[in-house]
Every structure is written in structure tokens, then in C-alpha cells.
N, C-alpha and C positions, 0 to 999 in steps of 0.2 A: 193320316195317310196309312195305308194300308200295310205290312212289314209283308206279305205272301210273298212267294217266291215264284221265279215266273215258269212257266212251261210250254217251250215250244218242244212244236210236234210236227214233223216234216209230212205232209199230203202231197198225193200227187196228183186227185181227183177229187170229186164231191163226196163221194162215198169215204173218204180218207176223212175229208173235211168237218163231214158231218158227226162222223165217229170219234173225232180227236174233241170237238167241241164237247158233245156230249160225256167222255170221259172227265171234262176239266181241263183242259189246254186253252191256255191264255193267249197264246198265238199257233200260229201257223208260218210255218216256211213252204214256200209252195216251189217246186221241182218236176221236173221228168228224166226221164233216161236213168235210174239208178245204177243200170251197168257202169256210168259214167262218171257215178259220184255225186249225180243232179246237176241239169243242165236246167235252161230255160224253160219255162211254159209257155205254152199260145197263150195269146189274149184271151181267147175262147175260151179258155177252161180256166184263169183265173177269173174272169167274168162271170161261168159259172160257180164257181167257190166263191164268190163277192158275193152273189145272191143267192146263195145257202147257209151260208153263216155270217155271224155277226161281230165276229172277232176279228184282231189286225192280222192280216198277212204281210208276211215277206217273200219279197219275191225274189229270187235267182235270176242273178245276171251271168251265165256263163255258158260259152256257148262249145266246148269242146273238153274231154276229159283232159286233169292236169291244173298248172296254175299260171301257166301260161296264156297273155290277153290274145298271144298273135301276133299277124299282121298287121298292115293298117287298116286293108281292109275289114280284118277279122273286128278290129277294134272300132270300127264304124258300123260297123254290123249290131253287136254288143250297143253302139248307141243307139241305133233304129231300134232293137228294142225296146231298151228303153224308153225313149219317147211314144213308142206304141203302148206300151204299158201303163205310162204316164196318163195318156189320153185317152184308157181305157178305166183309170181310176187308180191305179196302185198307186199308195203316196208311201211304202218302205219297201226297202229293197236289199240284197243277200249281193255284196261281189268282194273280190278283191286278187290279184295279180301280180306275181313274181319276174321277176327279169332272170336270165340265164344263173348269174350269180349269186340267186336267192334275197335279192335286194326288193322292195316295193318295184315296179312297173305302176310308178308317180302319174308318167305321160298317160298309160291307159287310164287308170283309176280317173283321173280329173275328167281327163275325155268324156267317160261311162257319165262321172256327175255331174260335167253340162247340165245334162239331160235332165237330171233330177230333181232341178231347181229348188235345193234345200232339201228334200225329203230326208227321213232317218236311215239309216242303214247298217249294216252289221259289214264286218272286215271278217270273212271266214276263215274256214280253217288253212288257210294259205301260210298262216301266221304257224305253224306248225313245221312248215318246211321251210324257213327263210335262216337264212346265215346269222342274223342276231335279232333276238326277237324284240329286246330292247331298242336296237337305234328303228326300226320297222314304225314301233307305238309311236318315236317323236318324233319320226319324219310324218307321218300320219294325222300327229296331235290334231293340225288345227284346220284338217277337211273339215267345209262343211256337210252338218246330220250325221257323221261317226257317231254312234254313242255303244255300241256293242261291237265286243271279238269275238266270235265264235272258236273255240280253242277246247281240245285236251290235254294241252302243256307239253306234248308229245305227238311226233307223226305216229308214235307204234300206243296211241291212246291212252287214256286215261291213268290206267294202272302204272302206265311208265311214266305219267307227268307228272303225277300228284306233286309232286316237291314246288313245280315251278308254279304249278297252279297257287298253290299255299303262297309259294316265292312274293307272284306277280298279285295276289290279292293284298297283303301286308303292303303294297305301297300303294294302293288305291287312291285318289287325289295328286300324287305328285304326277308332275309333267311329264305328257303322255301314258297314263294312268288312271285319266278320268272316266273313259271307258267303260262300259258292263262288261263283266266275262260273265259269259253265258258259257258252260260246260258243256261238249256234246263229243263223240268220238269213242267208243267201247265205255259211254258211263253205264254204268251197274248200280242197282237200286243200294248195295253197300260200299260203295262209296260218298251217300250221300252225308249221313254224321259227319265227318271229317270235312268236307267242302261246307255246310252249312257251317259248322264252328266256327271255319275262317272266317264267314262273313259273305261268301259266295249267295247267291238269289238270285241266279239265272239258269235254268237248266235245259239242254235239247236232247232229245230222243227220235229215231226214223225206226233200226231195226227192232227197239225194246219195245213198240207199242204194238208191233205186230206179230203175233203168236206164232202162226205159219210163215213168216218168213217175207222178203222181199214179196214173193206172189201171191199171196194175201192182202188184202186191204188192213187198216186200222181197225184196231179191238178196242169200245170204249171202254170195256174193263180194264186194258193191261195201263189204258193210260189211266183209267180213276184209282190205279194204287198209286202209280207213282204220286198222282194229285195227294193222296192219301198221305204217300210219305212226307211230301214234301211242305201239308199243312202247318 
């Protein structure tokens, strides 16, 4: 089995798509609206990323800026598309939901993974703003297809979580811990020695693969250093 470490690379179109593969990006999270933080994408354009590359996509379940699921309806929305999604091919998916008190929003989350009948999926950075990020993992533990957090240990990113990141990797295996943490949020190519030390092998990047900025597309240079680094 192979020890690499993984590299998602947030896309928002083909042209993202094609350039994150070609730098070395092992996955893809697939999004729109970055003003918002990355919302949903149409069927259409993950359809189109489905037959332009060859790598797993994740895909974003959320349909308004925040970590809040909503309504009801908003949260039956959230499962229409997922089952569009479903039924357009996506079998991994990016969600997860806070309640006013910074608690999991349990009801939505289950809601959203009707729909998903098993597939894998990532607990995002929601886990960043929640009142304990501990009781979160083990009310969480035994969804099924959780197998990654996406987290920087911190809402104010990486540089201010390191601790907790280091923290929550040393307990790795124990309950509600089984989890990947995938690192992403102001990660910085030097903070990777230190997370790899721990034992960390999940890494994500949106703004660092892109030279010019959100209105730029993906550079597969800036993602083949990280590849680079991260070999």
C-alpha cells in the first residue's frame, strides 16, 4: 500500500479540473460561488469534471454561506441535490452542519445522507466553529461513509490550530477518531514538516494552487510543488 499523502485541490470547472490533475492532485473537491465559501455545483459541470478527469471528486453539499443546514425546506433542497447528484454519478460528497449552539445539526446531516446511500464523505470545516470539537467526532463516529474532517484546528486557520491539529492526530483510532484529517484552511507549504511528523497524509488547498488569486483558474505548477513537497 502506498504511504503518499493525499492532495485535494478545490475546482470549480474543467479548466480547474484539468490543471489540478495534471499538477498531481489526487482528488478534487468540487464547488462554486467562492464568495460564499463554496456552495453546490450543477450536475452539469460536475458531469463535465467527471469526463475530463480521472480522479475522485468530492462534491459540496451546501447551499448558502455559513454552517447552518436551514430550514426544512432549505434542508430538503440540500437532499434534491443530492440525489441529483447521485443520479448523475457522484458517489463522494463534502457536507456537514451546525445548530445555533455550535452543536452537529444530527437531523440535517442524516437527512442530506438518506440520499447518499453509503457513499464516503468528508465533515467540513464546520468542525472549526462548533462548541466542542470533541463531543462533535463522537456524536458523528458511527455515520455511515464519514471517513474524513476537513479542518484547520482553528476558525482563524492553520497557524492558530497547529496545537489541536497535533492534539487530535495523537489520538487517531480512538473513538470518534477514526476519521482522516485532511488539513486545509490558510495551510502554507511550511507548515507541512510538522503535520507530516505527526503522522498527518491528508492535505487541501483552493487559494495556494492559484497564483492570481480566486479569479484565476488553477496553476498545475503551484499544485506540482505542493505534490513535490508532499512526496
Amino acid at each position: 500500500m502506498s504511504n503518499r499523502a493525499v492532495l485535494e485541490v478545490i475546482a470549480l470547472d474543467v479548466e480547474d479540473a484539468v490543471a489540478a490533475r495534471a499538477g498531481g492532485a489526487d482528488r478534487l473537491e468540487l464547488v462554486t460561488d467562492m464568495a460564499a465559501d463554496g456552495l453546490t455545483p450543477s450536475r452539469a459541470t460536475f458531469a463535465a469534471i467527471r469526463a475530463a478527469v480521472d480522479i475522485p471528486l468530492r462534491v459540496m453539499l451546501r447551499m448558502s454561506d455559513g454552517f447552518a443546514a436551514g430550514d426544512a425546506a432549505a434542508v430538503a433542497a440540500l437532499a434534491d441535490a443530492a440525489r441529483a447528484l447521485r443520479a448523475e454519478g457522484a458517489d463522494q460528497f463534502v457536507l456537514g452542519f451546525l445548530d445555533p449552539d455550535g452543536a452537529p445539526d444530527l437531523a440535517a446531516v442524516e437527512e442530506v445522507l438518506a440520499e447518499l446511500e453509503g457513499c464516503r464523505w468528508t465533515f467540513h470545516r464546520a468542525i472549526d466553529r462548533a462548541a466542542d470539537r470533541d463531543k462533535l467526532r463522537k456524536t458523528l463516529a458511527d455515520l455511515p461513509g464519514l471517513d474524513t474532517y476537513l479542518t484547520a484546528g482553528s476558525a482563524q486557520g492553520v497557524t492558530t490550530g497547529l496545537p489541536v491539529l497535533l492534539a487530535e492526530a495523537a489520538r487517531t483510532g480512538e473513538p470518534g477518531y477514526q476519521a482522516q484529517i485532511m488539513v486545509g484552511g490558510g495551510l502554507a507549504l511550511d507548515h507541512l514538516p510538522v503535520l507530516l511528523e505527526a503522522g498527518i497524509d491528508a492535505f487541501h488547498i483552493g487559494g495556494a494552487a492559484r497564483p492570481d488569486g480566486w479569479s484565476g483558474p488553477v496553476s498545475a505548477a503551484a499544485v506540482e510543488e505542493w505534490r513535490t513537497a508532499l512526496a
